[in-house]
DSSP file (Angstrom, degrees, kcal/mol; ACC not computed):
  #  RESIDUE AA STRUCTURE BP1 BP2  ACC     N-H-->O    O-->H-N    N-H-->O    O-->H-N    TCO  KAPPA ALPHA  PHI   PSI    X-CA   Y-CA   Z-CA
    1    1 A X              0   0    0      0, 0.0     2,-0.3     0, 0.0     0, 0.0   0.000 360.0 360.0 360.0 136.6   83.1   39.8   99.2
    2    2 A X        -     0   0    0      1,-0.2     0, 0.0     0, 0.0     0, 0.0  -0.271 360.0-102.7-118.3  55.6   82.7   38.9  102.7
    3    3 A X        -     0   0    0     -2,-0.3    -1,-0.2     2,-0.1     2,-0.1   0.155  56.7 -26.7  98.1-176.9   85.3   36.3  103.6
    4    4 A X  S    S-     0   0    0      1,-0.1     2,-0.1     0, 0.0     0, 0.0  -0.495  72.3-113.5 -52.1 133.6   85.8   32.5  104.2
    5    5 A X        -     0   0    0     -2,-0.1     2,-0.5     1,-0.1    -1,-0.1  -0.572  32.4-140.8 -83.8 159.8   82.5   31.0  105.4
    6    6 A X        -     0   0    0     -2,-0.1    -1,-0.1     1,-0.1     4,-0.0  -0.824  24.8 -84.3-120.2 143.3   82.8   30.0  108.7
    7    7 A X    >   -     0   0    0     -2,-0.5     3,-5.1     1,-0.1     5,-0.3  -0.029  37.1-124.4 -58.9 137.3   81.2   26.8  110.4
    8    8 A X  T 3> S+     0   0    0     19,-0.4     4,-0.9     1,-0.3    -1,-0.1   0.688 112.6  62.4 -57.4   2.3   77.7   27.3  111.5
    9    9 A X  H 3> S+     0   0    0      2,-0.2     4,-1.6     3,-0.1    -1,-0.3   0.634 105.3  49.3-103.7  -1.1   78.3   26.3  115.0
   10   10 A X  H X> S+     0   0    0     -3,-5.1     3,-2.1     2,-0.1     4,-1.2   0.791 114.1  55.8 -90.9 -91.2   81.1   29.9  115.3
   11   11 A X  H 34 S+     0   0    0      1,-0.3     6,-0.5     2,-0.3     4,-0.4   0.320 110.6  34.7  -2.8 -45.2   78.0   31.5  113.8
   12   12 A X  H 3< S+     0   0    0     -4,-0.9    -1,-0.3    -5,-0.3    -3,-0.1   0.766 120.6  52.6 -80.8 -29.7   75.8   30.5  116.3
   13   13 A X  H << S+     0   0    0     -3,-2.1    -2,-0.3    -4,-1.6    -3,-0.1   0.694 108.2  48.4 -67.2 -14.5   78.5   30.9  118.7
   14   14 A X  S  < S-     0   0    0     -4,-1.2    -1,-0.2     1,-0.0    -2,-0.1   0.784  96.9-149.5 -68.8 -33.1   79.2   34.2  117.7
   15   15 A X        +     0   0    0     -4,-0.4    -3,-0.1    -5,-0.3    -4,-0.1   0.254  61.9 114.0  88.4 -24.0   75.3   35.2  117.9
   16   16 A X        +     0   0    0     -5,-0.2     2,-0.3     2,-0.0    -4,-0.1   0.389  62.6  57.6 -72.7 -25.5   75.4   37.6  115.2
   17   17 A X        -     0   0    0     -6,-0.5     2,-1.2    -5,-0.1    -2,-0.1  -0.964  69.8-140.8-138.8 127.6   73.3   36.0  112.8
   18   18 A X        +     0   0    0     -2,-0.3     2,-0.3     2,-0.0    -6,-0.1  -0.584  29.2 171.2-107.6  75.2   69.8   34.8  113.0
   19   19 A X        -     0   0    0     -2,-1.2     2,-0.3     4,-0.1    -2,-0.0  -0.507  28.2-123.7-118.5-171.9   68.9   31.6  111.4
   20   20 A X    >>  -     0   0    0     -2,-0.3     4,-1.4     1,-0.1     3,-0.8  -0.533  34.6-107.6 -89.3 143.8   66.1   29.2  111.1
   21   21 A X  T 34 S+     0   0    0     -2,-0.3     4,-0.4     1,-0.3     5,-0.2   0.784 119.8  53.1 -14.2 -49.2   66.4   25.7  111.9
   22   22 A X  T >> S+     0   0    0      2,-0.2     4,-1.2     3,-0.1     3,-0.8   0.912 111.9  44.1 -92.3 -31.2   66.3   24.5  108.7
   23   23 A X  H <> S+     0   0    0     -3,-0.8     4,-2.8     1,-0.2     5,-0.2   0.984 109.3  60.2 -39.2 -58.4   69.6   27.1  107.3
   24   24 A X  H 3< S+     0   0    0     -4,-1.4    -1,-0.2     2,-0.2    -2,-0.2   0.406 116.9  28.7 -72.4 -12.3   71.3   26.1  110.5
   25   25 A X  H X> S+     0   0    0     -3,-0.8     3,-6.7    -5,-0.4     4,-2.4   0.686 116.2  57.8 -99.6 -72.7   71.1   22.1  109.1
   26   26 A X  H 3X S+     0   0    0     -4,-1.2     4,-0.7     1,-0.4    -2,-0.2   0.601 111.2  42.6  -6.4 -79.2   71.1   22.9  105.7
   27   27 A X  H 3X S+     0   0    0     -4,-2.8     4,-0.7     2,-0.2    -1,-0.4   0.623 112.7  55.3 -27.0 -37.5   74.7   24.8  106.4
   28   28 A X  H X4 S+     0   0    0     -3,-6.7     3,-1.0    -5,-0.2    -2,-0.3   0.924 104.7  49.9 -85.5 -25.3   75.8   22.1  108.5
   29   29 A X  H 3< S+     0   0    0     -4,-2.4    -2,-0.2     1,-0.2    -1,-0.2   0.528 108.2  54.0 -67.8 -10.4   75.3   19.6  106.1
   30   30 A X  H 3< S+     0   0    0     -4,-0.7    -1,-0.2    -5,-0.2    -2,-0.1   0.539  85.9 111.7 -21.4 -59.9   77.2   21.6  103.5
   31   31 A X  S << S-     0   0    0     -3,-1.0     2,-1.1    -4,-0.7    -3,-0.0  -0.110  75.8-105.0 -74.9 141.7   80.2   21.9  105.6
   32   32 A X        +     0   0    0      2,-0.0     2,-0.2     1,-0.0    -1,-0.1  -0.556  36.8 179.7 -44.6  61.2   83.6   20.2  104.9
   33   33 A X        -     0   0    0     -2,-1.1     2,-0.4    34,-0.0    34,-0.0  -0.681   8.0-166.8 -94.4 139.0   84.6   17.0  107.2
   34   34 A X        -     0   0    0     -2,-0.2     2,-0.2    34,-0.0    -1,-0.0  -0.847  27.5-113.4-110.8 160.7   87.9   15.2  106.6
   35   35 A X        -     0   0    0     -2,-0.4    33,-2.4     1,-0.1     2,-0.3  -0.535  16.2-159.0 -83.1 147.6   88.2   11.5  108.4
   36   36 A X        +     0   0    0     -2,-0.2     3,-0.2    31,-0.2    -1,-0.1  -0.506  65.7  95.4-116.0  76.1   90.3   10.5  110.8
   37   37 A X  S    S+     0   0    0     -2,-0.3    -1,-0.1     1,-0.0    -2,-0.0   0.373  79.2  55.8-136.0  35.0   90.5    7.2  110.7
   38   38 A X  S    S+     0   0    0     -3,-0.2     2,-1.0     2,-0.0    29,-0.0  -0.522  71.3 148.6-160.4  20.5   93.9    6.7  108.4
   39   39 A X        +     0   0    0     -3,-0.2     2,-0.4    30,-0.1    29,-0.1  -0.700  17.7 143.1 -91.2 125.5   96.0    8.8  110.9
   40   40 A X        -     0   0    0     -2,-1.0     2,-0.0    28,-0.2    -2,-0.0  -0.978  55.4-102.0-153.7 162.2   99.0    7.5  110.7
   41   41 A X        -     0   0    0     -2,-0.4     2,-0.3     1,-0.1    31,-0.1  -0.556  57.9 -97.4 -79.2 148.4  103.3    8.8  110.8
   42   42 A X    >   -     0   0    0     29,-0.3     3,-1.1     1,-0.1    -1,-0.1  -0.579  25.6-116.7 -64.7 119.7  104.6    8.8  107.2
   43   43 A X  T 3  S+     0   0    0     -2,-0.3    -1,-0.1     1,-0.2    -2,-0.1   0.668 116.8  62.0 -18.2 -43.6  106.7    5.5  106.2
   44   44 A X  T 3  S+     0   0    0      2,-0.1     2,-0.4     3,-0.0    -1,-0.2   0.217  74.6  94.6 -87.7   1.1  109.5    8.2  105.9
   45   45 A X  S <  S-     0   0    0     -3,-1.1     5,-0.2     2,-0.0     6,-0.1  -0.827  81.9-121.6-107.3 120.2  109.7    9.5  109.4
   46   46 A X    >>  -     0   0    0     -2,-0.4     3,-2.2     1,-0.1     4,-0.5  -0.476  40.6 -98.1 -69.5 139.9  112.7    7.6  111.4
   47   47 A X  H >> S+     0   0    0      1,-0.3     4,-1.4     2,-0.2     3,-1.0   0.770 122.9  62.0 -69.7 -20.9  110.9    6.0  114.5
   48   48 A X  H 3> S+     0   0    0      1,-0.2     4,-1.3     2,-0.2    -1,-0.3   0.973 108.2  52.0 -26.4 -53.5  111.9    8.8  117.1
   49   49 A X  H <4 S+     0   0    0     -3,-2.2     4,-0.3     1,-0.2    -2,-0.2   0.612 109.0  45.8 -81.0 -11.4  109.9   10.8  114.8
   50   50 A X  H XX S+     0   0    0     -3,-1.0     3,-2.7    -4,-0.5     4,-1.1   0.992 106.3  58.3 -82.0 -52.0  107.0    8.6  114.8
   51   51 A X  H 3< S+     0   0    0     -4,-1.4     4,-0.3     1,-0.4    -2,-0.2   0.343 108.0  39.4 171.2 -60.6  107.2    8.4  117.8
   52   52 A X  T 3X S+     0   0    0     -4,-1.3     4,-1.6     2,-0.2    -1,-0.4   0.521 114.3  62.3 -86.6 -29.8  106.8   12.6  118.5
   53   53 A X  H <> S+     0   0    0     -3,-2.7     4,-1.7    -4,-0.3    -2,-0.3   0.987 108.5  39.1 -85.8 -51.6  104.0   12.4  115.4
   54   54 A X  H  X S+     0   0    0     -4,-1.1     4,-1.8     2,-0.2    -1,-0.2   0.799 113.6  52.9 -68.4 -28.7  101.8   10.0  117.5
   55   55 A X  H  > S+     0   0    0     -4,-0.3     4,-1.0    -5,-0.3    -2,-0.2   0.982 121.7  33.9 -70.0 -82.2  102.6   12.0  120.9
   56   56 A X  H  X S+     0   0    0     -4,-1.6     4,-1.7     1,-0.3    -2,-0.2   0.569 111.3  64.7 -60.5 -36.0  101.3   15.4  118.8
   57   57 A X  H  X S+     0   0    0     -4,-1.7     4,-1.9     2,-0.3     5,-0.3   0.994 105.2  40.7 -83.0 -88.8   98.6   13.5  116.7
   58   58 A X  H  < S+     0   0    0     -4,-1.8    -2,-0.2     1,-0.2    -1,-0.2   0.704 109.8  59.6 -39.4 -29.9   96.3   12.5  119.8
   59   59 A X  H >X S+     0   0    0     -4,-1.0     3,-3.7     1,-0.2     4,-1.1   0.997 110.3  38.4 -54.5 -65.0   96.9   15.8  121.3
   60   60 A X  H 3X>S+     0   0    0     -4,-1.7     5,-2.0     1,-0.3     4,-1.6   0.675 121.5  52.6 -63.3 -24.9   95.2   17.6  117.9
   61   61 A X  H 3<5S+     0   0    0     -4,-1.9    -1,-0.3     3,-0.2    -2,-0.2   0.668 104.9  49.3 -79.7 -13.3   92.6   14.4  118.0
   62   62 A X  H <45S+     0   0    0     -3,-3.7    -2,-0.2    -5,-0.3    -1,-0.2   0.347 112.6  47.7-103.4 -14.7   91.8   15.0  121.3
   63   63 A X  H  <5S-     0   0    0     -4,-1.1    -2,-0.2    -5,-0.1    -3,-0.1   0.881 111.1-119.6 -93.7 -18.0   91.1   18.8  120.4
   64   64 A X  T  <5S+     0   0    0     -4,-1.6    -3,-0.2    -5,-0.2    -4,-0.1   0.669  90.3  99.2 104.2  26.4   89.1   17.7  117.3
   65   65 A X      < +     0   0    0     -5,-2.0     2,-0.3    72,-0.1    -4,-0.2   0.185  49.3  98.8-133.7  23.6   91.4   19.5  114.8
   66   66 A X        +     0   0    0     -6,-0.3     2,-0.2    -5,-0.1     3,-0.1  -0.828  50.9 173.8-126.3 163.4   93.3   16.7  113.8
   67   67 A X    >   -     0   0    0     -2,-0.3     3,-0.7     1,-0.3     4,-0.2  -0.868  49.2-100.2-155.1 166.5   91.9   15.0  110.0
   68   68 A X  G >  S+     0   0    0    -33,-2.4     3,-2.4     1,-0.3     2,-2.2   0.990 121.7  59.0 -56.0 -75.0   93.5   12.0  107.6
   69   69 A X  G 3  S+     0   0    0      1,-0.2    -1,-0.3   -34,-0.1   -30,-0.1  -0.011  93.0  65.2 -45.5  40.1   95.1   15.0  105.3
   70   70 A X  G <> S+     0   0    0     -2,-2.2     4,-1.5    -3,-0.7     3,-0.4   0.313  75.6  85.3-121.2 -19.5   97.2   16.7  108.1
   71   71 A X  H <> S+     0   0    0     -3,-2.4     4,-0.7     1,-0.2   -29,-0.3   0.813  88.6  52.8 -79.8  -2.9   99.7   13.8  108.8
   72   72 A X  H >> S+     0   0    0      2,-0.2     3,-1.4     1,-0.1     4,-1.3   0.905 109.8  47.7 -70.4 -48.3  101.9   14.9  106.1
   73   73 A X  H 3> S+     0   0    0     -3,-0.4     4,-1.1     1,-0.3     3,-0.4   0.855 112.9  49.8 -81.9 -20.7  102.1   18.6  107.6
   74   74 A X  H 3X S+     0   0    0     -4,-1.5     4,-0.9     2,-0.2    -1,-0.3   0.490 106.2  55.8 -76.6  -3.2  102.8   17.4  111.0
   75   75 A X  H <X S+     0   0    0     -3,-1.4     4,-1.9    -4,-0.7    -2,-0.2   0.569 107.2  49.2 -95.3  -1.3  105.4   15.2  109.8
   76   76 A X  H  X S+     0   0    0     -4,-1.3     4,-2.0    -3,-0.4    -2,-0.2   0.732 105.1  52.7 -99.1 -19.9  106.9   18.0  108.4
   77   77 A X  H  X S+     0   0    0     -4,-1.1     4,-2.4    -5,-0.3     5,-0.4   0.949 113.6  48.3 -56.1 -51.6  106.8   20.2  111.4
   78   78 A X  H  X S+     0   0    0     -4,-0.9     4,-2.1     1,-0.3    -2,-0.2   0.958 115.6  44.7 -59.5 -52.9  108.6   16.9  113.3
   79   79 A X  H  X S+     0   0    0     -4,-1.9     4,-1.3     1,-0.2    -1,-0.3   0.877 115.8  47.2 -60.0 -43.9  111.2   16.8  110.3
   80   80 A X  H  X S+     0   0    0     -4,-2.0     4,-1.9     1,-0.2    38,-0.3   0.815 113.9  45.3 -74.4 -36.6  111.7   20.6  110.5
   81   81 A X  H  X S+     0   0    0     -4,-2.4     4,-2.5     2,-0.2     5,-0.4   0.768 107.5  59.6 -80.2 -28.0  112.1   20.9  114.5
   82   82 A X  H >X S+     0   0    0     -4,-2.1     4,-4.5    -5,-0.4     3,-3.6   0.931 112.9  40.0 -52.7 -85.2  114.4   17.9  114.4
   83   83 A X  H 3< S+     0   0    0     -4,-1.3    -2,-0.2     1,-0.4    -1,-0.2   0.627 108.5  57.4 -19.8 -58.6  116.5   20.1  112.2
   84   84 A X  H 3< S+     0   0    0     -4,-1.9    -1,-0.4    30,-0.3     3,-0.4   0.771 111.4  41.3 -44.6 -47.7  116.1   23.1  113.8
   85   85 A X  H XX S+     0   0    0     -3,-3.6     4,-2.5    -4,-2.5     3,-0.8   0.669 111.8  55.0 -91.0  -8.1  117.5   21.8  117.1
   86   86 A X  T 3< S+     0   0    0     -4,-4.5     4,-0.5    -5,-0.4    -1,-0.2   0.673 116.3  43.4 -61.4  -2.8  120.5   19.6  115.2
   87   87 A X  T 34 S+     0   0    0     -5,-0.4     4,-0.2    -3,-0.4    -1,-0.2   0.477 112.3  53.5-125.3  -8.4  121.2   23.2  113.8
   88   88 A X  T X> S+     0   0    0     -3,-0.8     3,-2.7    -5,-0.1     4,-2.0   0.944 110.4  46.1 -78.6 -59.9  120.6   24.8  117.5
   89   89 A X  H 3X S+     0   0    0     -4,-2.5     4,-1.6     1,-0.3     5,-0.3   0.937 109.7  53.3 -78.2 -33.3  123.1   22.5  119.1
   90   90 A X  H 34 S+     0   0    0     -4,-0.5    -1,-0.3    -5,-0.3    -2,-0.1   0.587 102.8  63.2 -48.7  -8.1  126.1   23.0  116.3
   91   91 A X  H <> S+     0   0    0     -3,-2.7     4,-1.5    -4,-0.2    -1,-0.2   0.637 104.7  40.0-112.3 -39.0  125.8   26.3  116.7
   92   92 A X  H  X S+     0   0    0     -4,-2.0     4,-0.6     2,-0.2    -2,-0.2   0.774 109.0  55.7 -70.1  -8.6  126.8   26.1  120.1
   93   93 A X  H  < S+     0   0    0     -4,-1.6     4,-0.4     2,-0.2    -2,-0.2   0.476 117.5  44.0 -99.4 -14.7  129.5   23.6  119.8
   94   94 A X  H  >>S+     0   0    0     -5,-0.3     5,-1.0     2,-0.1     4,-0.8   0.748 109.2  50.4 -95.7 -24.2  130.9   26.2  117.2
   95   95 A X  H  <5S+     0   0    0     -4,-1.5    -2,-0.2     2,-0.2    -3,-0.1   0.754 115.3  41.9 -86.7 -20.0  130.4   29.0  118.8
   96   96 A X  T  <5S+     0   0    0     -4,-0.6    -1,-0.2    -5,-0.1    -2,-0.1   0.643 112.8  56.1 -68.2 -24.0  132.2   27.7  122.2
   97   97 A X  T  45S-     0   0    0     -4,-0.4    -2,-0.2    -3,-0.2    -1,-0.1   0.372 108.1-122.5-115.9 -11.4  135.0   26.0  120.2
   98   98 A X  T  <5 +     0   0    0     -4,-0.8     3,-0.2     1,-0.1    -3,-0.1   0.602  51.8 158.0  94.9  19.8  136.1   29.0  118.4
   99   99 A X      < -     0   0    0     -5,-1.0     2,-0.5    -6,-0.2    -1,-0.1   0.074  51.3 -57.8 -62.0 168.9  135.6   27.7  114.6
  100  100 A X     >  -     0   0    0      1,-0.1     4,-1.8     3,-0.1     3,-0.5  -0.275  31.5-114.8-104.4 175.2  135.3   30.4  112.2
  101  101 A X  H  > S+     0   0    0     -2,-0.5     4,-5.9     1,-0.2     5,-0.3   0.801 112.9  40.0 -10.2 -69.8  133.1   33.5  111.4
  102  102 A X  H  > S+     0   0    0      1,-0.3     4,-2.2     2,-0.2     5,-0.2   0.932 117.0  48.2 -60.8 -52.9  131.5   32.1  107.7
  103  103 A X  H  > S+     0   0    0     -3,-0.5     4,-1.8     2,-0.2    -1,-0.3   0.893 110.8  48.0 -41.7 -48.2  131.0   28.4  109.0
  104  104 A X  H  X S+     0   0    0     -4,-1.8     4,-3.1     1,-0.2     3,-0.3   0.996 120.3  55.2 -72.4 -58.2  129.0   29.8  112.7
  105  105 A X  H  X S+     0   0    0     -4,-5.9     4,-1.8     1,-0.3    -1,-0.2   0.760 107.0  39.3 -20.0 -63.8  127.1   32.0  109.4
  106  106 A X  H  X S+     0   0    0     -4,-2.2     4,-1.1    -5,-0.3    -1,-0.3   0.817 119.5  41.6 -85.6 -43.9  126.1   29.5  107.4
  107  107 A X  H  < S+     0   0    0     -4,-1.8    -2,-0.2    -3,-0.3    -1,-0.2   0.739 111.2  66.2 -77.6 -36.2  124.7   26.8  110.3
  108  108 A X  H >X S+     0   0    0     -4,-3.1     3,-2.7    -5,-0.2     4,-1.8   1.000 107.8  37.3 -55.9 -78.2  123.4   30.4  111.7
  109  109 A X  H 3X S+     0   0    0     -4,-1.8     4,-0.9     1,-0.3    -2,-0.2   0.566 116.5  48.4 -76.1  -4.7  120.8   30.6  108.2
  110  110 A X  H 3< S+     0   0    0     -4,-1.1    -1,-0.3     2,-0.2    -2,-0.2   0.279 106.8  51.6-117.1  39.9  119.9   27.5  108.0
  111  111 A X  H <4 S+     0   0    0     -3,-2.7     4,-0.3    -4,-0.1    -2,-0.2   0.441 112.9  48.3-100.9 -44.3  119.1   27.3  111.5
  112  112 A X  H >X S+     0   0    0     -4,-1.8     4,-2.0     2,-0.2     3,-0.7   0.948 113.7  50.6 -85.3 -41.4  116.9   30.6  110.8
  113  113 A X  T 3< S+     0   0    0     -4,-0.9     5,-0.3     1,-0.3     4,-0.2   0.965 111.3  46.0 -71.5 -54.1  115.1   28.6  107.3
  114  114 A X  T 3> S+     0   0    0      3,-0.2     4,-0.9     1,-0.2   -30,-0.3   0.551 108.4  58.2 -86.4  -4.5  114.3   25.5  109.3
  115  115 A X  H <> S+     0   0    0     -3,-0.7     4,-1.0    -4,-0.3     5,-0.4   0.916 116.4  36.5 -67.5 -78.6  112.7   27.9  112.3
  116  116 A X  H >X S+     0   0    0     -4,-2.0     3,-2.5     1,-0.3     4,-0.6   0.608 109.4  57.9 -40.4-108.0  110.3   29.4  109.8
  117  117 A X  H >4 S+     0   0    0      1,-0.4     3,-0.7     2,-0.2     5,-0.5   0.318 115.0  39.1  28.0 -77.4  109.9   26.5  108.2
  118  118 A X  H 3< S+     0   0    0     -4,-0.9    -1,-0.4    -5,-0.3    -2,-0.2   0.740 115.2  47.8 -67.5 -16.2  108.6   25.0  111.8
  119  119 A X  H << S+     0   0    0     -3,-2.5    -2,-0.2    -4,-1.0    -1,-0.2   0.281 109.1  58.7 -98.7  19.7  106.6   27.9  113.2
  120  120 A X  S << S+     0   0    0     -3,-0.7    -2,-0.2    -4,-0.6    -3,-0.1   0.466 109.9  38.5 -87.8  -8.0  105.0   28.0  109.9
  121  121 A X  S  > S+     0   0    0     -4,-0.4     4,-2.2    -5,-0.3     6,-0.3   0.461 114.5  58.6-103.9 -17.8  103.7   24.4  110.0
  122  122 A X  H  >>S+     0   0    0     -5,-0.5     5,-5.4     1,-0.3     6,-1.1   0.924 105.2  46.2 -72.2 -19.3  102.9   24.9  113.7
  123  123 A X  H  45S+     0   0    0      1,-0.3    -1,-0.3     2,-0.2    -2,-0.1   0.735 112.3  55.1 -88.6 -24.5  100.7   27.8  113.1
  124  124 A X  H  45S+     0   0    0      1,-0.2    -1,-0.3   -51,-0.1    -2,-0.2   0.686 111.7  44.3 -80.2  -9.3   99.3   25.6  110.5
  125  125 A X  H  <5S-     0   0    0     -4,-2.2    -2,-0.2   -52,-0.1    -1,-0.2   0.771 107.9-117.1 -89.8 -23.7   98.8   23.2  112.9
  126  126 A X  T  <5S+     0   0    0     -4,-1.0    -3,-0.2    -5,-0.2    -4,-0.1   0.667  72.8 127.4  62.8  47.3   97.6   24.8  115.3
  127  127 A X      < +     0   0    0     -5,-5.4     2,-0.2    -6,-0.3    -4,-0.2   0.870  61.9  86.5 -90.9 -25.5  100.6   24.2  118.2
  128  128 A X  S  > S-     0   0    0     -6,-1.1     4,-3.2     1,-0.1     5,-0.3  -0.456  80.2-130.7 -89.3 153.8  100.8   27.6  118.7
  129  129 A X  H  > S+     0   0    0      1,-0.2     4,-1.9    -2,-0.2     3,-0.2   0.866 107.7  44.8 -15.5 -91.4   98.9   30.1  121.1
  130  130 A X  H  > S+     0   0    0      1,-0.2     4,-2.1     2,-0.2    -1,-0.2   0.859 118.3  43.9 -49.6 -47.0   98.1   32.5  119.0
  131  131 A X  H  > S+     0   0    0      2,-0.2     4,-1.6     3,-0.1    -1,-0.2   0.989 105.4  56.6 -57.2 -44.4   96.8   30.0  116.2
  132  132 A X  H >< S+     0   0    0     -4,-3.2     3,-2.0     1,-0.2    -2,-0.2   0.993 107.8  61.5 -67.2 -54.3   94.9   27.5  118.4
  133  133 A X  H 3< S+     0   0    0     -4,-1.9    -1,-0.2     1,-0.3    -2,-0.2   0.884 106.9  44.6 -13.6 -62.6   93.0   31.3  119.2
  134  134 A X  H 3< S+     0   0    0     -4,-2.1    -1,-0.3    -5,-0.2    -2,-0.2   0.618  91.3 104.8 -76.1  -2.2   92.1   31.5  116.0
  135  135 A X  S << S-     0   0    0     -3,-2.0     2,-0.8    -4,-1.6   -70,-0.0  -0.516  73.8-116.7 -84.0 150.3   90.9   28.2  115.3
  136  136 A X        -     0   0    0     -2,-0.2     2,-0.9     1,-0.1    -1,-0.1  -0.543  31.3-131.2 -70.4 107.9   87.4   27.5  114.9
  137  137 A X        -     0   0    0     -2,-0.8    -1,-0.1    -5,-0.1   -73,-0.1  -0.118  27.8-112.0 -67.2 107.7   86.5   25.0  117.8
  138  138 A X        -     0   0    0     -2,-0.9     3,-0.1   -75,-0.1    -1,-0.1  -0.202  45.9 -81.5 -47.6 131.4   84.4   21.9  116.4
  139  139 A X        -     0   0    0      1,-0.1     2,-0.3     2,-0.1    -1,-0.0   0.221  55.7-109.2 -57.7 164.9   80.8   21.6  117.4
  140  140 A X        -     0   0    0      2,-0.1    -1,-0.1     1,-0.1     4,-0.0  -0.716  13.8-135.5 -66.9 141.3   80.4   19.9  121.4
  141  141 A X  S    S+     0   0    0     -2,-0.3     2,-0.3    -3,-0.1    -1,-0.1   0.044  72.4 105.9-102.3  16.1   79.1   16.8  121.5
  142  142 A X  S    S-     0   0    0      1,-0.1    -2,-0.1     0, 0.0     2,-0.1  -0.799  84.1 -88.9 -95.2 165.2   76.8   17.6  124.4
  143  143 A X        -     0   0    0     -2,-0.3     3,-0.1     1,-0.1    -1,-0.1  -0.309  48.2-107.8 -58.6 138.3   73.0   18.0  123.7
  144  144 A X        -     0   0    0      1,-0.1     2,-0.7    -2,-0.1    -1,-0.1  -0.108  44.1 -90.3 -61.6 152.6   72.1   21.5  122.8
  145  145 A X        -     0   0    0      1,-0.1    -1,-0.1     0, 0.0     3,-0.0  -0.595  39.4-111.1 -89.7 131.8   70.1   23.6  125.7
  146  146 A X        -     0   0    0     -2,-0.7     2,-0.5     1,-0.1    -1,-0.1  -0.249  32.4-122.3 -51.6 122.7   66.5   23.5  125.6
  147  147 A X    >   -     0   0    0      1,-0.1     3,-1.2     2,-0.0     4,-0.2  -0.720  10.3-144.9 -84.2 139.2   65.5   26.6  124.7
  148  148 A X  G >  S+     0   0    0     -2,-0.5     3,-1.0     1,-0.2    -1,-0.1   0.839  97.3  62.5 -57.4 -80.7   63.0   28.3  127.8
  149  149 A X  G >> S+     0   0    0      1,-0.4     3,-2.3     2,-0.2     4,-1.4   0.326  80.9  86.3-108.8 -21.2   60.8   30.1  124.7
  150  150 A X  G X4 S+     0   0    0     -3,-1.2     3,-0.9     1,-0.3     4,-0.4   0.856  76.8  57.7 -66.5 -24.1   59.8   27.0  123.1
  151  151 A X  G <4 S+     0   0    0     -3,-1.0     4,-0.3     1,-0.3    -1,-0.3   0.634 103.7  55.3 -64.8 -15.9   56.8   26.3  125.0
  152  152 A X  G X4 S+     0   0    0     -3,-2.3     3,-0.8     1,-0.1    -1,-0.3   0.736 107.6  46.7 -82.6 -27.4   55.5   29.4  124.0
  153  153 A X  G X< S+     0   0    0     -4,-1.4     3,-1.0    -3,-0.9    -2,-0.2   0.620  90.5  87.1 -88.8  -1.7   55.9   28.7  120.2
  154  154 A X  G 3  S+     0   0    0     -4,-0.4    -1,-0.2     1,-0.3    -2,-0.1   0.932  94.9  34.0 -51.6 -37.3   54.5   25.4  120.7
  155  155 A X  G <  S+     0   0    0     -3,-0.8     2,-0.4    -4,-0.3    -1,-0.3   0.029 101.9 109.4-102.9  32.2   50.5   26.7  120.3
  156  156 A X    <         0   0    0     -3,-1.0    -3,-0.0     1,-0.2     0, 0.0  -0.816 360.0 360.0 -96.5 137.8   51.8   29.4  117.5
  157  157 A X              0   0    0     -2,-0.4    -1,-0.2     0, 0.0    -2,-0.1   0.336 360.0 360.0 133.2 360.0   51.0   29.1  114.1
């Protein structure tokens, strides 16, 4: 089995693969688009948090990677990082203040659950390096370059 298909414009960018005009539509017209035109922060998100969802939400619209179905998983990245630093800063205020061992423990692992928890949405999200690398970049919305060869294929056939 040879993998996830990938969108025909990393195919073409890749070079690898030779097809004809009419695959190369045929395949994009195939291909998967979700809308964006119903991005909006979750009723359930406190307004700070919309706040940080709209901030992160133009960025990802402005890369072309941002769709209606993703504002649930960015709002859980918001909800999860919140958490993550409430869990950051208790853990210094216990660990300065001398409280004990099992308490610093316990605010210690779910400090570590709500980390995953956020670079697992992020990755999904593409906030981090190494994911936005892997992501597949959405076609450019400049005009394709006139290929030099065509004038020769004009009188062919």
């Amino acid at each position: 089995m040879a993998g996830p298909r990938q969108p025909i414009d990393l195919v073409k960018a890749k070079g690898k693969k030779h097809l004809t005009k009419t695959e190369i539509e045929e395949r994009r017209n195939s291909e998967v688009k979700a809308a964006t035109n119903k991005i909006e922060a979750p009723a359930y998100l406190k307004k700070s948090q919309k706040n940080e969802f709209n901030k992160i939400a133009i960025e990802l619209l402005d890369m072309g990677i941002m769709s209606n179905l993703d504002c649930d998983v960015l709002a859980q990245y918001i909800t999860s990082r919140e958490m993550y630093i409430k869990l950051t800063k208790e853990l210094r205020k216990s660990k300065n203040s001398g409280e004990d061992l099992a308490r610093y423990e316990r605010i210690a692992s779910l400090q570590d659950k709500y980390f995953k928890q956020c670079i697992t949405v992020a990755r999904e999200l593409g906030l981090t390096i190494s994911s936005r690398c892997r992501l597949v970049a959405p076609a450019s919305k400049e005009p394709p370059k006139q290929n030099k060869f065509d004038k020769f294929q004009k009188g062919v056939g």
